[in-house]
Each structure stands twice: as C-alpha cells, then as structure tokens.
C-alpha positions as CSV (number, residue, x, y, z in Angstrom):
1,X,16.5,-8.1,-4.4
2,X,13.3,-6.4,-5.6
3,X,12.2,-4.6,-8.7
4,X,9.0,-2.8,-9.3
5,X,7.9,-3.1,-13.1
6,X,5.5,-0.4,-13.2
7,X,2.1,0.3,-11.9
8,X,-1.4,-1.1,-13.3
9,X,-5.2,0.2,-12.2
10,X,-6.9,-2.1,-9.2
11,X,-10.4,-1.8,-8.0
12,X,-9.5,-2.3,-4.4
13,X,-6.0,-0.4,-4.2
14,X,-6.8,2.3,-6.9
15,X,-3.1,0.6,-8.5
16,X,-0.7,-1.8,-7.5
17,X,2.7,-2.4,-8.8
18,X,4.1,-5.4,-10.5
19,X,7.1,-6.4,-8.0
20,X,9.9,-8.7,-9.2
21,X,11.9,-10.2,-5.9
22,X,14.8,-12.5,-6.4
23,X,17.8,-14.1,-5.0
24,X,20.4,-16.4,-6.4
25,X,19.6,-19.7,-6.9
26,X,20.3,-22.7,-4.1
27,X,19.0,-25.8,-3.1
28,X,15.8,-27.3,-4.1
29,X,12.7,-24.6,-3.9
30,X,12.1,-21.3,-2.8
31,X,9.4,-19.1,-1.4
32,X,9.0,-15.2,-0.9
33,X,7.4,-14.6,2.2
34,X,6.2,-11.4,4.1
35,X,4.0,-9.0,5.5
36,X,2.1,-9.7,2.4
37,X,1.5,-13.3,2.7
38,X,2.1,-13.4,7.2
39,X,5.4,-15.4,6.3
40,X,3.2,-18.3,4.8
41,X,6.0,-20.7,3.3
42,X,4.2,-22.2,1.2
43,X,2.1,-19.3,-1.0
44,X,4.6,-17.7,-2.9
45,X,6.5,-20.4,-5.1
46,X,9.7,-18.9,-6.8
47,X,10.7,-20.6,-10.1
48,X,13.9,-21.0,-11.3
49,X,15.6,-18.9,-14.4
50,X,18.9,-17.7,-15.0
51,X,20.5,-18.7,-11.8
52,X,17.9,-17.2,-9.6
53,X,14.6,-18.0,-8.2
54,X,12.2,-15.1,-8.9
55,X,9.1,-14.3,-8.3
56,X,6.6,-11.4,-9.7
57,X,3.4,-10.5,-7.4
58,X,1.3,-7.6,-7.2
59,X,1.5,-5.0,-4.5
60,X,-0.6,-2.1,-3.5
61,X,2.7,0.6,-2.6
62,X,3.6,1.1,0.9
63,X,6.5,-0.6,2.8
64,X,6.6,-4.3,3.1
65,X,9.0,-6.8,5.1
66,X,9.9,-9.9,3.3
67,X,12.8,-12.3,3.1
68,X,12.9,-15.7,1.2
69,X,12.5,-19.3,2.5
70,X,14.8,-22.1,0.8
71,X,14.5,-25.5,1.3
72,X,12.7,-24.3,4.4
73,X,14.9,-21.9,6.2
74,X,14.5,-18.4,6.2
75,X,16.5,-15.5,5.2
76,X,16.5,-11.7,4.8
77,X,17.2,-10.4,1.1
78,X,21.3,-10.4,1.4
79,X,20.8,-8.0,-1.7
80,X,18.9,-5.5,0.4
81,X,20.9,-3.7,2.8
82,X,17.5,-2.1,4.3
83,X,16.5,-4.2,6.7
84,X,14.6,-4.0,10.2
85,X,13.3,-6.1,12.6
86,X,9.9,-7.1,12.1
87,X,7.1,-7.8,15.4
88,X,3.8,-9.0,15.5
89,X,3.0,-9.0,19.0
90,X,-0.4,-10.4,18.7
91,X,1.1,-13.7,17.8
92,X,4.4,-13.1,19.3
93,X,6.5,-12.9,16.1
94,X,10.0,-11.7,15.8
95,X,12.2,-12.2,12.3
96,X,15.0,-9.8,10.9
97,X,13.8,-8.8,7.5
98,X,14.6,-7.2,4.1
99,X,12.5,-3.6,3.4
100,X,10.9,-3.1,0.7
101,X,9.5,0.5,0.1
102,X,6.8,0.7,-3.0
103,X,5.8,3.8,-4.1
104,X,5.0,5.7,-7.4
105,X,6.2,8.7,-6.2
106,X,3.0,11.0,-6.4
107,X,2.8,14.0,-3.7
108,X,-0.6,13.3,-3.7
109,X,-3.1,10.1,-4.2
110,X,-6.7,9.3,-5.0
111,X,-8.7,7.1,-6.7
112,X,-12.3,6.4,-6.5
113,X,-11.3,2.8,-5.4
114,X,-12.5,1.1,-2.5
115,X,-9.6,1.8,-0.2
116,X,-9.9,5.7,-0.6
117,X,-13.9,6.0,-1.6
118,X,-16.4,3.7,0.5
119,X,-19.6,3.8,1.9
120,X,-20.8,2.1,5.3
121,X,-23.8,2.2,7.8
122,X,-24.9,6.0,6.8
123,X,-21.7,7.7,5.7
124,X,-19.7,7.7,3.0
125,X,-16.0,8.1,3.6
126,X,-13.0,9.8,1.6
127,X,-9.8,9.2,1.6
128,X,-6.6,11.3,0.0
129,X,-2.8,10.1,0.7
130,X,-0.3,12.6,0.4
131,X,3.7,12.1,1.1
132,X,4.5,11.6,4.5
133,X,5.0,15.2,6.3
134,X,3.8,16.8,3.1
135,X,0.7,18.1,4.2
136,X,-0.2,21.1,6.5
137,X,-3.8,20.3,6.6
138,X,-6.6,18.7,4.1
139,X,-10.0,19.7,3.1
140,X,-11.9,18.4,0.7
141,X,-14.4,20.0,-1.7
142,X,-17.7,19.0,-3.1
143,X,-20.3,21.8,-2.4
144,X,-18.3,22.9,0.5
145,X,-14.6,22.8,2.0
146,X,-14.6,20.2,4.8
147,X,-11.0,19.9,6.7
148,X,-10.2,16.2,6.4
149,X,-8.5,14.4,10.0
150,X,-5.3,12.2,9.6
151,X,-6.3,8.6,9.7
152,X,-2.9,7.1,9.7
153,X,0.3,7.0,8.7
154,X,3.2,4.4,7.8
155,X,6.9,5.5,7.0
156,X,5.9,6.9,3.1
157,X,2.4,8.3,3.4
158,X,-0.2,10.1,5.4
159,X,-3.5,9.1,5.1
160,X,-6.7,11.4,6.1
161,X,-10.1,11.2,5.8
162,X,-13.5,13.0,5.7
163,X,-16.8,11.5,6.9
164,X,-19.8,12.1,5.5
165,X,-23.6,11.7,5.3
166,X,-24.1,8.5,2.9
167,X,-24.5,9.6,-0.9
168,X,-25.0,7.3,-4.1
169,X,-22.8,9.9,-5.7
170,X,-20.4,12.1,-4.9
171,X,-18.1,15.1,-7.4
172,X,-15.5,16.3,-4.9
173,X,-11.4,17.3,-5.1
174,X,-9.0,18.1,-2.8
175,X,-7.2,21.1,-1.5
176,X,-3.7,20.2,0.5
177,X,-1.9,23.1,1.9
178,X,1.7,22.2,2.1
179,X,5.2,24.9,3.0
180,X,5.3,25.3,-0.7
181,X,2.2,26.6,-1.2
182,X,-1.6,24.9,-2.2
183,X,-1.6,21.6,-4.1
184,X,-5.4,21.2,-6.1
185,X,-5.9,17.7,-7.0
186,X,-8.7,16.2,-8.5
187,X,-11.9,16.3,-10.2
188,X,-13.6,13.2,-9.5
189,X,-17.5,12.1,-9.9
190,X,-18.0,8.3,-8.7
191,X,-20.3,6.0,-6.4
192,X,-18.9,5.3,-3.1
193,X,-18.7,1.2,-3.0
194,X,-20.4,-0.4,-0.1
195,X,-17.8,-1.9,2.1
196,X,-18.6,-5.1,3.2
197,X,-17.8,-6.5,6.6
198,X,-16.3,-10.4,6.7
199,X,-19.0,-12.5,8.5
C-alpha cells in the first residue's frame, strides 16, 4: 500500500510529496520499484518495522506504477486494487503493476520552479497545470493576455504552456476559463532558471 505524508517545497518540481509504500513483511529483503526508479531492484531498499517492509521516498505528484521486489521476485502491491499494465516499448517492457495516483488536489498549479518557469536558447517558457478536463482555454498575463497551448497531459493533469522572448524577469498570472466560470491564479515575480541540456 501507499500513503502520502504531505507535501514539502522542491526547486525542480515546485513540491513533492513524502510517499510511504509498504507491504507485509516476507523473506529476506525488499525493494520498491517503479516508473520512478525504471524497475531498478536494487535502489529502493525497504527496511523492516512492525511486520512490514516500508519505504518513504519523495515524489513530484502525478501517477506512478510500482510494485515491490522480495528476495528478487516481483510483485504488484496486493493492497492496491488499482492496477494496470505497464509498457515501455522502447525497451520492450511489459509488468502488471500497482497505481499510484499523487496529487494535492489543487484545480490549478504553479510555481516559479524549474519544471513550470525556464529559460532556453532565446525564450523563456511558462508553464500552469490545471485538473485534467478542467480547463476551457489558458492565457497568461504579464503586460498582455497571451492564450497558452496544451503541452501534455497524463490521467490527473493538463499541462500548457506559453513561449516567450527570453527575459531575466518575468511578473505574470494566469487566467483559466473553466464551465464554472474564470479561475485567477497567481501573482508571481521570479527569474526564469536556465535549463540545462545533459551533455
């Protein structure tokens, strides 16, 4: 099973949440592993304590796969009844696995972190998340209203995101137009991070 014990700030994510997983305990060591580790068995040690292994980790919120490995052989959470199968095709990869769905439970999301304020090349690029399905359409506002295009989406959020000439500083909001009516968030002033590219 998994627990989320609240939510601290992270200068990547914006905030993560403290996630306890946990199964009873059997044979001689344990691992979590996951879409947040690629199923590694061996970075995710569980410890023993009260008759379960456990494990706390930090994760930013979305939906994760996971299910444990014990002694070596894996298995989906049995405490979990969500489950799915997982794919990675680029590696050919193929495991039933527990569901995990991590979310603070805003209607709307921003932080001038690096995953939702960045800048690269010559433009700096903004990023709100709102609740999947939630949104009509995006603009953002600094000096003018600038509808915002939807990046992505996974099964809790949509993502969009607003390109713009490259600034050292930027004050801007949002405006998200929903069926209920016009959500105003924000009132942020911050410099975009440069995002760095792995060489």
């Amino acid at each position: 099973m998994y627990k989320i014990f609240g939510f601290e700030s992270n200068e990547y994510f914006g905030r993560v949440a403290k996630v306890e997983s946990s199964v009873p305990s059997r044979g001689r060591y344990a691992y979590l592993v996951g879409s947040s580790n690629a199923f590694n068995k061996g970075s995710f040690r569980m410890r023993r304590e009260a008759g379960r292994w456990r494990i706390r980790v930090e994760l930013p919120e979305g939906v994760w796969y996971y299910g444990f490995s014990i002694d070596g052989k894996y298995a989906p959470d049995s405490e979990n009844p969500e489950k799915t199968t997982y794919r990675r095709l680029s590696y050919k990869f193929k495991r039933e696995t527990s569901v995990a769905k991590i979310s603070a439970g805003d209607d709307v999301y921003h932080e001038p972190a690096l995953a939702y304020l960045y800048s690269f090349a010559d433009r700096t690029h903004v990023l709100p998340r709102t609740v999947k399905g939630k949104a009509i359409s995006t603009y953002l506002i600094t000096d003018e209203r600038i509808e915002m295009r939807k990046k992505a989406s996974d099964e809790l959020f949509d993502y969009f995101e607003a390109a713009l000439p490259r600034t050292e500083e930027l004050s801007y909001g949002f405006e998200i137009e929903t069926g209920e009516g016009t959500i105003e968030y924000g009132n942020f002033t911050a410099e975009p991070r440069e995002l760095q590219v792995p060489r």
